[in-house]
C-alpha positions in Angstrom: -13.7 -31.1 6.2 -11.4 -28.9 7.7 -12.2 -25.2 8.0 -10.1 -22.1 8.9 -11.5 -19.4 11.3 -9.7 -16.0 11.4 -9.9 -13.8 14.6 -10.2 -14.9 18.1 -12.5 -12.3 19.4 -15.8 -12.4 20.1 -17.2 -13.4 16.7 -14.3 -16.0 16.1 -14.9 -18.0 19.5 -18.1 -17.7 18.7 -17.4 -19.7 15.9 -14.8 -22.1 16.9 -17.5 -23.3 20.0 -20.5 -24.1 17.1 -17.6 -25.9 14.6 -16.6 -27.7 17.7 -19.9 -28.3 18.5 -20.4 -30.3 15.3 -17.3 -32.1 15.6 -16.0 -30.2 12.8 -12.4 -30.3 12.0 -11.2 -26.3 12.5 -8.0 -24.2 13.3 -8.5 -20.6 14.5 -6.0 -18.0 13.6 -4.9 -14.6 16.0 -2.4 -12.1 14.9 -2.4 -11.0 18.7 -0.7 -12.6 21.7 -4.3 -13.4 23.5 -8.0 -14.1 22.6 -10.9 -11.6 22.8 -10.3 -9.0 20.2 -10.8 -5.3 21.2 -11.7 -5.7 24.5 -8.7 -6.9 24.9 -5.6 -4.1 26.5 -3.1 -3.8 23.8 0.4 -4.4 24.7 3.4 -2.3 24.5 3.4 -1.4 20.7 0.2 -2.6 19.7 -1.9 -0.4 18.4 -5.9 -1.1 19.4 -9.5 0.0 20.5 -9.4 -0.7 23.9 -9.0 2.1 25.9 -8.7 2.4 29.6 -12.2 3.4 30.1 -14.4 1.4 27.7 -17.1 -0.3 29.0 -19.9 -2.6 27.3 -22.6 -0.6 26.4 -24.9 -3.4 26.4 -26.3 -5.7 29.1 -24.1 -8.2 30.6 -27.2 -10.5 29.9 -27.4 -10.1 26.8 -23.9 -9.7 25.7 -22.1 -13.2 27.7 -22.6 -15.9 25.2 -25.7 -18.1 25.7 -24.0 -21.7 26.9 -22.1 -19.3 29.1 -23.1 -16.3 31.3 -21.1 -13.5 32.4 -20.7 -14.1 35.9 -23.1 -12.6 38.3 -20.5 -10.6 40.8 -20.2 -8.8 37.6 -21.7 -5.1 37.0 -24.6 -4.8 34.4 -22.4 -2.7 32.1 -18.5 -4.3 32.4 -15.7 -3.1 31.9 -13.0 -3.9 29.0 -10.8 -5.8 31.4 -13.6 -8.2 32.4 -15.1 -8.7 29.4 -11.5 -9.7 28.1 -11.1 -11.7 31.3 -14.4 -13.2 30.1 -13.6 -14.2 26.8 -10.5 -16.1 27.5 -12.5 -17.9 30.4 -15.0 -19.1 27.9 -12.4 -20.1 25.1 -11.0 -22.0 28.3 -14.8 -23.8 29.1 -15.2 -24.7 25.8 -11.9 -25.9 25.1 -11.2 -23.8 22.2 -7.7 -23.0 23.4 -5.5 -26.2 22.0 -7.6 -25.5 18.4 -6.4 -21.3 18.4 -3.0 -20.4 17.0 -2.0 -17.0 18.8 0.7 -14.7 17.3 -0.3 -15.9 13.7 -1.1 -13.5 11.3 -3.1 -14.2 8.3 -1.1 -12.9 5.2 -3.4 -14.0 2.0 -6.4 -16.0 1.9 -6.8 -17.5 -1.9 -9.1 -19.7 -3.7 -7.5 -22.7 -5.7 -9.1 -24.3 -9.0 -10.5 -27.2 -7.1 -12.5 -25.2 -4.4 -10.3 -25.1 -1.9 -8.6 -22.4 -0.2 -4.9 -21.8 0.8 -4.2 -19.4 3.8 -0.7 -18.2 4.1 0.3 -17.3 8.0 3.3 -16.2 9.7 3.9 -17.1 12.9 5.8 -15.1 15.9 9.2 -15.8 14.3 8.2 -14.2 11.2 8.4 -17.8 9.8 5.5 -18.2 6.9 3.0 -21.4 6.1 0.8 -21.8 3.8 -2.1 -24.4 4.5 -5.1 -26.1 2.6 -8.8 -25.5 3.9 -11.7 -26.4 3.0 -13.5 -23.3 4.5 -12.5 -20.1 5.6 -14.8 -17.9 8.6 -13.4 -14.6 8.0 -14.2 -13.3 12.2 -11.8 -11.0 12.6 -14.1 -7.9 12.8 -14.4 -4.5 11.3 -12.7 -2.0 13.7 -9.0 -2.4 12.3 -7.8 0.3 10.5 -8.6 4.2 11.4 -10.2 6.6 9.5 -8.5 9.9 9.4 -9.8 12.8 7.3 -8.1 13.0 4.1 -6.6 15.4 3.7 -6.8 17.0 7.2 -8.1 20.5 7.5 -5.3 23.0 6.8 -2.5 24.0 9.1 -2.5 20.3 10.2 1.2 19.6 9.1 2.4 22.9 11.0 0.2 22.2 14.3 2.7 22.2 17.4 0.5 20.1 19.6 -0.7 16.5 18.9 -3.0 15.1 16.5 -3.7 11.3 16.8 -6.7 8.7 16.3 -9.0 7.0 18.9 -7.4 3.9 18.2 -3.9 5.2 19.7 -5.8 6.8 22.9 -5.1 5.2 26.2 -6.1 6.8 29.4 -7.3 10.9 30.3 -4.0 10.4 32.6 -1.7 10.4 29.5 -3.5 14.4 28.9 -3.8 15.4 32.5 -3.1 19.4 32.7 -3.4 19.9 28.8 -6.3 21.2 26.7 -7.4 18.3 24.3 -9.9 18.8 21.3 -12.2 15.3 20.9 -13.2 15.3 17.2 -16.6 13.4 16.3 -19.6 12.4 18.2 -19.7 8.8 18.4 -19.1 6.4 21.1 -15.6 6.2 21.3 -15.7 10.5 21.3 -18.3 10.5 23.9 -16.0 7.7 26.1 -13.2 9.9 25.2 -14.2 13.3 25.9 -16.0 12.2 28.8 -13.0 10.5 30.6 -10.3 13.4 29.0 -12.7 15.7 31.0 -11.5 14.2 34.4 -8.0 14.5 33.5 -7.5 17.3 30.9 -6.9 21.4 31.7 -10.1 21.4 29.3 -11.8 19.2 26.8 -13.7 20.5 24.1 -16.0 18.1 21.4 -15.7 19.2 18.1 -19.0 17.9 16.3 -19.7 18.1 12.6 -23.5 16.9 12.2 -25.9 15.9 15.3 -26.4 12.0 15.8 -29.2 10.9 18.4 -27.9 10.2 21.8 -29.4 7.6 23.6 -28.8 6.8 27.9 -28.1 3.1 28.3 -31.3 2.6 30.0 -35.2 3.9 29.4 -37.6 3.6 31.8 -35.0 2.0 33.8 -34.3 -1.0 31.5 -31.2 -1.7 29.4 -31.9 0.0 25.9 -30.6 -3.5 24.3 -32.9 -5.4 26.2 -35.9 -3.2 24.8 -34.4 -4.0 21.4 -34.9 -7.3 21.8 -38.5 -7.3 23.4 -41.4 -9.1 21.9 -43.3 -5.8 22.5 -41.0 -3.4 20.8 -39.9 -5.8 17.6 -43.8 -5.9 17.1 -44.2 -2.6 16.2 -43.3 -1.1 13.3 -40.7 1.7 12.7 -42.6 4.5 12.6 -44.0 3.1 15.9 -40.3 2.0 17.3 -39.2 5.9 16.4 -42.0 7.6 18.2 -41.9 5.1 21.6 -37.8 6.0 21.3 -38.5 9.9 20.8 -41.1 10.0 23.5 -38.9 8.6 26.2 -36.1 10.7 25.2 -37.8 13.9 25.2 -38.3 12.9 29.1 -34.7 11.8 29.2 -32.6 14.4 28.2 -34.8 17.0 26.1 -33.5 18.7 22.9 -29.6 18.5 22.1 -29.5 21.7 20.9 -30.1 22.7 24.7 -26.8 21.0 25.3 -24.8 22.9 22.8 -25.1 19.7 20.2 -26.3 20.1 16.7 -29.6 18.4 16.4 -29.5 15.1 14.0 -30.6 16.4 10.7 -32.4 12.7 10.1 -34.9 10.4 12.1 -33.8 8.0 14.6 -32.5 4.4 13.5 -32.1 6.0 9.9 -28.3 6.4 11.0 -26.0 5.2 13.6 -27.3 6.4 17.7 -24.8 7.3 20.4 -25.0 5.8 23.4 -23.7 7.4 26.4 -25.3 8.3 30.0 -22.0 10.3 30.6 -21.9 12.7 28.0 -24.3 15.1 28.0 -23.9 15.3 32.2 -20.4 16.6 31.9 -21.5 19.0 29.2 -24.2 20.4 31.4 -21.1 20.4 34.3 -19.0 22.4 32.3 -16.2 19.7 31.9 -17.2 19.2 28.3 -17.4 21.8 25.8 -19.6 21.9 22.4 -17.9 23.0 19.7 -18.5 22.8 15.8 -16.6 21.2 13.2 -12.8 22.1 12.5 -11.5 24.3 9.8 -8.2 24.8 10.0 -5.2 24.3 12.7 -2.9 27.5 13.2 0.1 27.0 15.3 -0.9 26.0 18.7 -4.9 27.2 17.8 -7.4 24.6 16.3 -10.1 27.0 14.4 -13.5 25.8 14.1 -15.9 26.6 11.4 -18.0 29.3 13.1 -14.4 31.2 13.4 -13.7 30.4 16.9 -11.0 29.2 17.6 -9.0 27.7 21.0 -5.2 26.9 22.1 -4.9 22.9 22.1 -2.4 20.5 22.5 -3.5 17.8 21.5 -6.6 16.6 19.3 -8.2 13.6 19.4 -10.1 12.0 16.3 -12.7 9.7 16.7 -13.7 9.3 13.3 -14.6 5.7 13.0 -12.8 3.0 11.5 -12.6 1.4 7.9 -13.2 -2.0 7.1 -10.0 -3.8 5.8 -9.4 -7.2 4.7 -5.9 -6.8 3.3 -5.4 -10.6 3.0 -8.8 -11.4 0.9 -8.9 -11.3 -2.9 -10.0 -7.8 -4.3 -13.7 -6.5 -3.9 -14.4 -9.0 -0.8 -16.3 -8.4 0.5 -17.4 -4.8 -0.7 -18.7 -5.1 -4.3 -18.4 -2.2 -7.0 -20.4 0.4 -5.2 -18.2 0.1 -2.0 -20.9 -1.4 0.0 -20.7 -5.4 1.9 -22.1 -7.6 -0.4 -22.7 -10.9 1.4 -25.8 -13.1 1.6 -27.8 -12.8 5.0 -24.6 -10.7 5.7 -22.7 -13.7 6.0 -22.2 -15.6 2.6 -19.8 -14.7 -0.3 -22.2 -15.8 -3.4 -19.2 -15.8 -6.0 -16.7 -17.6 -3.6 -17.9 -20.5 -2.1 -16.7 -21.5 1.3 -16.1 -18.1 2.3 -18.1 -17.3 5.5 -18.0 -14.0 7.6 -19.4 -13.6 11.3 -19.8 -10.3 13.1 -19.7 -8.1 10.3 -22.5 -6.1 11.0 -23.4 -3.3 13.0 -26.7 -3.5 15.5 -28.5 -1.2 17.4 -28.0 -3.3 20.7 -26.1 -6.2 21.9 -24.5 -8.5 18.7 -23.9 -11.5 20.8 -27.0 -13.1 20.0 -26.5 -12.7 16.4 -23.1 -13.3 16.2 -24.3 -17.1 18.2 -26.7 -17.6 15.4 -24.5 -16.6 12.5 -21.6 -19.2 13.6 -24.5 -21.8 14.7 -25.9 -21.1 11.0 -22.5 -21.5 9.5 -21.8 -24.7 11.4 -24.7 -26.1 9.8 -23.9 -25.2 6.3 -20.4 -26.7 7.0 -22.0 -29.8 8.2 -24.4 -30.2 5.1 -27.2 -29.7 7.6 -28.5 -27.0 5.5 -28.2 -25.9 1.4 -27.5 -22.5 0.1 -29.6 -20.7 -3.0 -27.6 -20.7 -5.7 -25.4 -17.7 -6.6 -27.7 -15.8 -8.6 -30.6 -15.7 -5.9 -28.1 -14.8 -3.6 -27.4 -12.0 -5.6 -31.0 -11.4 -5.5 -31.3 -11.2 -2.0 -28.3 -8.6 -1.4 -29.9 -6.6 -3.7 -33.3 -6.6 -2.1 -31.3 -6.1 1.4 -29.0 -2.9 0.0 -31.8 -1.2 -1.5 -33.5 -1.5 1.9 -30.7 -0.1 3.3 -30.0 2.7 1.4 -33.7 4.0 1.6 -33.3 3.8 5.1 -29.8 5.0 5.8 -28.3 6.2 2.3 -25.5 4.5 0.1 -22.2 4.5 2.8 -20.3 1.0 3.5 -20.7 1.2 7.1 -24.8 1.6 6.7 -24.5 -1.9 4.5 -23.8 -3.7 7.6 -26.6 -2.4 9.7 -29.0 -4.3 11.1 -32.4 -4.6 13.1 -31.7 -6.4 15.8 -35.0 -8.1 16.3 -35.8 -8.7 12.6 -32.3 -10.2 11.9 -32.1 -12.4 14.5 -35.5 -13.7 13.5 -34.5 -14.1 9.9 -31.5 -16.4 10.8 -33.4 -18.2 13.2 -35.8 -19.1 10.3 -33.0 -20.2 8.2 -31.6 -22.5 10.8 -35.2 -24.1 10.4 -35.3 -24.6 6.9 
């Protein structure tokens, strides 16, 4: 049995350490010149996530992996550097390093008649191999390729200042003395805007609907450690939603008070923002509400109220798509553009194809990325057996209609998950 992991970020060491824990034969595959993914400072002329000032949002507890903590000298909420530095120290422990091929990009992933899979790589000299598997664990995460609006507003092609994505942003240093617009109001705009506003002439936050912001800590404990309590996964949602509301109406009060647009849907029925930054250097002045864009006019972004400022530069940070260029077509989104993957992990029409860390939690996805792999492992192994296509099938549709009552019909909402209630469901299936 020889199996093929892609990525060698978070997800994908996660996955290398449970193959290797089974004594399963494995090669892991990174397009980049080092392990651990976006936390990782791109190079010269690499485009990527990390920017200067991203830290974890969730505990260092709950985010090193289980076999190996995050070191204790460490703050509770480390930076991007360390968790990096992290990373490659426990590909080092575990002894994943001989078994990951850096500077090898995946090119096409295909299934053959006989089951089997053939991956096609290229290497640093551009050279190209094509290899057999018996698996494939597609790790290789969902923040790759940005989302831009399309088209932009109008005026955009004539604008005489800058107009780039979050994933090309580097440090507030590179805008010191200009005026930058910081489009979108999630957490790489509140990072963003907040760190601009240190550096930048002036720093305004364009915002099209309201999304609830939550502080990293409530009642001075980490928000992703209450996520996981026995206490809070207890209750139900409508008691999870009033605990959360109640503490932040002691935290921070109404958003509208800040100048924000107030979420137009309850809490944990969309994405939350996480930021204890944001709404402090809005109340200081350094960060300025504004709605959404219209329209760009020379060197003058307008907004859709009719105001309108001089900028030099804008900043969107408008998410990112999921792409798996080298996967066959509709994998793993089906027909309605939605993930369609059994326990959000399982391909039911392709056997052997696996995915780990494509989901999106409220709270640390360590521990669910550890029990994805260690799940996988097992199914590798022939620990465990998988329901046959058609009740897989049965169970993605059970989960996606869930979803979309909850959080509406998007591709990004098919990957959400309850911490708590996921974690317990793959616990059960490593059980079975």
């Amino acid at each position: 049995m020889r199996v093929c992991v892609i990525g060698a970020g978070l997800s994908g060491l996660a996955t290398a350490h449970a193959l290797d824990a089974r004594g399963i034969d494995f090669v892991c595959l990174e397009k980049a010149p080092d392990v651990g993914g976006i936390w990782r400072q791109p190079g010269a002329g690499e485009r990527g996530p990390a920017y200067r000032a991203l830290h974890l949002n969730s505990a260092k507890q709950l985010t090193g992996f289980a076999d190996f903590p995050m070191p204790s000298e460490l703050p509770l909420y480390p930076s991007h550097s360390d968790v990096a530095a992290y990373l490659r120290s426990f590909a080092k422990w575990a002894g994943l390093l001989s078994r990951i091929e850096l500077r090898t990009e995946v090119r096409s992933v295909r299934q053959e008649a006989d089951g089997a899979w053939t991956v096609v790589s290229r290497d640093a000299r551009g050279v190209e191999s094509a290899r057999r598997f018996d698996r494939v664990v597609v790790a290789s995460g969902h923040n790759t390729e940005p989302a831009m609006p399309d088209p932009l507003p109008p005026g955009a092609d004539t604008f005489a200042g800058t107009i780039l994505h979050s994933m090309d942003y580097r440090t507030g240093e590179d805008f010191t003395g200009r005026r930058v617009v910081v489009v979108g109001l999630g957490a790489s705009a509140v990072d963003i805007a907040a760190d601009l506003s240190r550096h930048a002439a002036r720093t305004l936050l364009s915002v099209r609907r309201g999304l609830h912001i939550i502080p990293k800590q409530l009642y001075g404990m980490p928000v992703d450690l209450i996520a996981e309590a026995p206490w809070f996964t207890a209750m139900s949602l409508a008691e999870q939603r009033q605990f959360v509301e109640e503490a932040l109406r002691v935290a921070r009060g109404r958003l509208s008070d800040y100048g924000l647009p107030e979420p137009d849907h309850p809490i944990f029925s969309s994405a939350v923002t996480i930021s204890d930054e944001i709404l402090s250097r809005i109340r200081h002045g350094a960060v300025i509400p504004r709605p959404a864009v219209a329209s760009f006019e020379r060197r003058r972004v307008v907004f859709v109220d009719g105001t309108s400022e001089e900028a030099d530069a804008v900043v969107y940070c408008t998410g990112f798509r999921m792409a798996f260029p080298f996967l066959p077509p509709g994998c793993p989104a089906g027909p309605r553009g939605t993930v369609e993957l059994y326990r959000r992990i399982v391909s039911p029409d392709r056997p052997g194809l696996y995915f780990v860390g494509l989901i999106r939690p409220v709270g640390s996805i360590t521990r669910l990325v550890e029990a994805q792999a260690q799940w996988v492992a097992r199914i590798v192994a022939g620990e465990v057996p998988l329901p046959s296509a058609a009740g897989m099938r049965e169970e993605i549709g059970a989960y996606l209609t869930g979803v979309e009552q909850r959080y509406g019909r998007t591709e990004g909402a098919s990957i959400q998950v309850d911490v708590g209630t996921y974690l317990r469901q793959l616990r059960e299936l490593q059980d079975a």
